[in-house]
N, C-alpha and C positions, 0 to 999 in steps of 0.2 A: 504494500500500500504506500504510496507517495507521502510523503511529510510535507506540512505546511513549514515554513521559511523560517518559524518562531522554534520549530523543536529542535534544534541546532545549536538556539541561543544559551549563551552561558548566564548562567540564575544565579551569582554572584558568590559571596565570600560567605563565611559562618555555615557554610552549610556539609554535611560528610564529604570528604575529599574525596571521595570517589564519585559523586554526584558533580558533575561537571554540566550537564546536557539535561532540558526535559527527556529528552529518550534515556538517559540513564537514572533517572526520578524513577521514571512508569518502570522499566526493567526491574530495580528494586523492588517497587510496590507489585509487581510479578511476584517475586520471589517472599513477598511475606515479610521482608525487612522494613521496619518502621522507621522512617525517617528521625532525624537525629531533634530532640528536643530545644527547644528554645531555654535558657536558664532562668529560675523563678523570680519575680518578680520581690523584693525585698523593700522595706523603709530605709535601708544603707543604701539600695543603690540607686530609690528612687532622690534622695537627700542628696546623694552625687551628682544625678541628673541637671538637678535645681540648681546645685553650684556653680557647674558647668553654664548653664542657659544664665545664668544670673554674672556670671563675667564675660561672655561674650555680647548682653546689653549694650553698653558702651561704646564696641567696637563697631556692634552694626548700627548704632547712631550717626557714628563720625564719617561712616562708608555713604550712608542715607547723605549726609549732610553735603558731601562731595560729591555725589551725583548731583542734586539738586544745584550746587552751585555749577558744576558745567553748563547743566541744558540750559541755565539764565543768561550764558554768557555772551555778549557781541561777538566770537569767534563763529559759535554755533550756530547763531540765526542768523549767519552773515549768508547774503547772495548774491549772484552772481549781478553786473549793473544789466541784462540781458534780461534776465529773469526777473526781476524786479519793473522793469518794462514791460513786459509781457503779461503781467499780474497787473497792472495797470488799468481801474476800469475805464471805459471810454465814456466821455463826459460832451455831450454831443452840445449842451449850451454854454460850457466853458466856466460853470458856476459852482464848481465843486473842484478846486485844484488843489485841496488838498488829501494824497489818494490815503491818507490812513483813516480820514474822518469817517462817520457812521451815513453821514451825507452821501459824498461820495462813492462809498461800496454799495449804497443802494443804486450805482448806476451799472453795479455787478449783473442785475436783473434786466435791464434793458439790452446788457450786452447778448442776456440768455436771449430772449425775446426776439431782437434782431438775427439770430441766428436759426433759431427755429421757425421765424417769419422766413426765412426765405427756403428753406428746405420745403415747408411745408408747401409754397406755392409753387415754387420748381416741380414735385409732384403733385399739385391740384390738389392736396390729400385737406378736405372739408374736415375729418374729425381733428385731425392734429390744430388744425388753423381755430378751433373752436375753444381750446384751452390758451390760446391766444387772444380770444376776442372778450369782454365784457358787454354781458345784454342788459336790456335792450339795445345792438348795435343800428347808431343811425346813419342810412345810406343819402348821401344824397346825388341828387344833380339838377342839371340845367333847366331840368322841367318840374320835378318834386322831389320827392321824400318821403321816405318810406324804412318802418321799422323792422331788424328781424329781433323778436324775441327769445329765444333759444336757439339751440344747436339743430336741433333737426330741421328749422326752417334755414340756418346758413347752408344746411348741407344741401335741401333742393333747390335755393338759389346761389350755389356757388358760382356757378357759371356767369350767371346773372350781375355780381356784385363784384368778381375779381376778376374782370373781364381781363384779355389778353391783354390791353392797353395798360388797365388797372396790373396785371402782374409785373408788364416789363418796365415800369416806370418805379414799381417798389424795387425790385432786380438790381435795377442799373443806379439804384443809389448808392453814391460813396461814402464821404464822412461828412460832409458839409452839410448836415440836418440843417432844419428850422426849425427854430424856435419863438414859440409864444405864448401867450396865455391857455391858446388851446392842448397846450404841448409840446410832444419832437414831430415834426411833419416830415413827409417824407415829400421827395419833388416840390411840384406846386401845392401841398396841401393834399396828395390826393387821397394818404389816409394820415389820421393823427394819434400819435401814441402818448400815453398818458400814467401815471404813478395810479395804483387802484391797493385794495386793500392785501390782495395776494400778488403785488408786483406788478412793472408796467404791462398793460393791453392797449390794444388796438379799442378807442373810441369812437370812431367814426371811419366814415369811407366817402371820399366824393369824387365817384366816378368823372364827372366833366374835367378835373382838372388834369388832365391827360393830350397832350398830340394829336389832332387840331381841335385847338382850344373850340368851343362853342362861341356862335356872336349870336344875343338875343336879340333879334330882330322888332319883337313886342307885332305880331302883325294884328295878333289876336291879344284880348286883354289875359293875364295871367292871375290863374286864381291862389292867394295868399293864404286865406283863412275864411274860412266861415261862422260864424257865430249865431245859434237859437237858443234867446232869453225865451221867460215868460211874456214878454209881450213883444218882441221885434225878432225880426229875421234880419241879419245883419250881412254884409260881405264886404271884403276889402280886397282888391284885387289892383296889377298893377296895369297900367294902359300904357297906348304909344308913348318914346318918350322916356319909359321906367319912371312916371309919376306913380304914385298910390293912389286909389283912389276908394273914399268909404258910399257904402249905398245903403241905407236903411227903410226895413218897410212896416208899418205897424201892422199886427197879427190883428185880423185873419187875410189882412190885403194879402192876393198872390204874388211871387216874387217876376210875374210874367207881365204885370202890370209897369207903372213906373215907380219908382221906389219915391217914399213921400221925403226921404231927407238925400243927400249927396252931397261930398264935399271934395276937393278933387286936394291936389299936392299936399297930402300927410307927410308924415314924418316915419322912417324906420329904424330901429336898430334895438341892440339883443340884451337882453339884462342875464346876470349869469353865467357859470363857466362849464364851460365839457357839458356831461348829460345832463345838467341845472338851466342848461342854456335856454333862451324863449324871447320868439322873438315880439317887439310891444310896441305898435302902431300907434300914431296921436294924429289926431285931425282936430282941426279950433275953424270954429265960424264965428260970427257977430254974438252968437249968444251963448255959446257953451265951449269945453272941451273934450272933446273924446277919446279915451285911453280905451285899447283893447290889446289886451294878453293874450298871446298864439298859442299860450300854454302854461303849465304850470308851477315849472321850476322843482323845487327841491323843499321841502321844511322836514325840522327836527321832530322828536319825539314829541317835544314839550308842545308844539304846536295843534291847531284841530285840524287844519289840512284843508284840501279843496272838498265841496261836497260831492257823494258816488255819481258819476258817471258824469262831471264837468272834462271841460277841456281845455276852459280857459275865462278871460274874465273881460268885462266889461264897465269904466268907470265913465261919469258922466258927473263935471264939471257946470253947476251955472254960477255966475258971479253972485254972491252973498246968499248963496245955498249951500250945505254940506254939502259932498260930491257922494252919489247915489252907487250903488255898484250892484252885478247880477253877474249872475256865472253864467258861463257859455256850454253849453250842451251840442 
């Protein structure tokens, strides 16, 4: 019968000197010979013991203590200047230069991010790119905008949202990021990466800013936002020109008729940052002013929040009257 590799091995000192081998262990215990006794256990010898472990204390303190001061030493953690570059995280707005801070290595995660961003669109591969993204992600472009809320709806519009345009524009970026309030942008803006709770992701997408750029013509009025209070149908839409323009019609007037109010060159622009963002229209006539919110923004816990199924808000300004407000549905 074949031996395993162990029965060969020698099983050390103290034991019958003719026992050399497990295979001459088992041969004796063949033959009925009892293997050789251990000596009994006494208070002399265990008293000896204790002496023994009680003056070697000292020694392995001082061994302890000289380990510890090597691995602390500037020889030890010295590296290479090579290597110390290389370990280097990359700092795409230039606002973290110095790499030992807690700042800084959080731009460790952006390097991970940018790395896995491009693997995963090199292969199209939707689930990888999904742990990259935080939802609700919002897509925009030239004409609207549109949310995906989860992963399984990136995965059926991947196509849709990383278009060939969209991949070789993220692709062919160097190091020369942008940087703003929205984030690290990549190209013109075309998606924007952002610090989140479990490391930067991708916050938004905007497909138009890609080779050749869009020209909006305006031939048709472009729709903004829509707003139904309790008592108005509202729209704000922008016409030739890229004016704004608000049209109000009091309920139950149909919006096929003429709208009973209209005020034409409002005012736009966005309150809020990243997915907080919303954009907030003003229109003023001879007697009032009109504020309307494209959406809802963000609040804390402590807050009561927008009411269920709003989407936005509408305030209304007259001179020496509180200003009225009604949410938008």
């Amino acid at each position: 019968m074949p031996q395993s590799p162990m029965s060969e091995r020698p099983i050390g000192q103290g034991f019958n000197p003719d026992i050399k081998t497990l295979t001459d262990l088992e041969t004796i215990n063949q033959r009925g010979i009892a293997p050789p006794k251990s000596p009994p256990v006494t208070l002399s010898s265990l008293s000896k013991r204790r002496n023994i472990r009680n003056r070697m204390k000292p020694l392995i303190a001082v061994c302890a203590a000289i380990v510890l001061v090597l691995s602390h030493s500037p020889d030890s953690a010295a590296q290479s200047p090579k290597a110390v570059q290389d370990a280097r995280p990359v700092d795409p707005c230039n606002a973290k230069p110095d790499a030992g801070s807690a700042e800084a290595r959080s731009f460790l995660t952006f390097d991970k991010i940018n790395k896995e961003l491009r693997i995963a669109l090199t292969r199209q591969d939707a689930v990888a790119l999904a742990f990259l993204v935080i939802f609700p992600l919002r897509v925009n472009d030239a004409g609207a905008t549109m949310s995906l809320d989860n992963a399984a709806a990136l995965k059926a519009h991947f196509q849709d949202v990383f278009t060939l345009a969209v991949r070789k524009e993220i692709l062919s970026q160097d190091d020369d990021f942008g940087c703003g309030i929205e984030g690290i942008g990549y190209g013109r803006g075309v998606i924007w990466v952002n610090a989140s709770q479990r490391g930067y992701a991708i916050w938004s997408v905007n497909r138009d800013a890609v080779p050749p750029y869009p020209v909006n013509k305006w031939n048709i009025p472009k729709i903004e936002y829509i707003c139904q209070t309790q008592t108005h149908r509202i729209v704000i839409d922008t016409v030739a020109g890229g004016a704004l323009r608000y049209r109000a019609w009091n309920k139950p007037r149909p919006v096929t008729e003429a709208p009973d109010l209209e005020i034409a060159k409002g005012e736009g622009t966005f309150e809020g940052t990243n997915v907080c963002a919303y954009p907030v229209y003003a229109f003023k006539n001879s007697s009032a002013l009109y504020r309307v919110d494209g959406g809802l923004g963000c609040w804390s816990d402590n807050e009561p929040g927008p009411l269920k199924g709003a989407t936005g808000r509408l305030e209304v300004s007259v001179a020496g009257k509180p200003p009225s407000e009604s949410s938008c549905y």
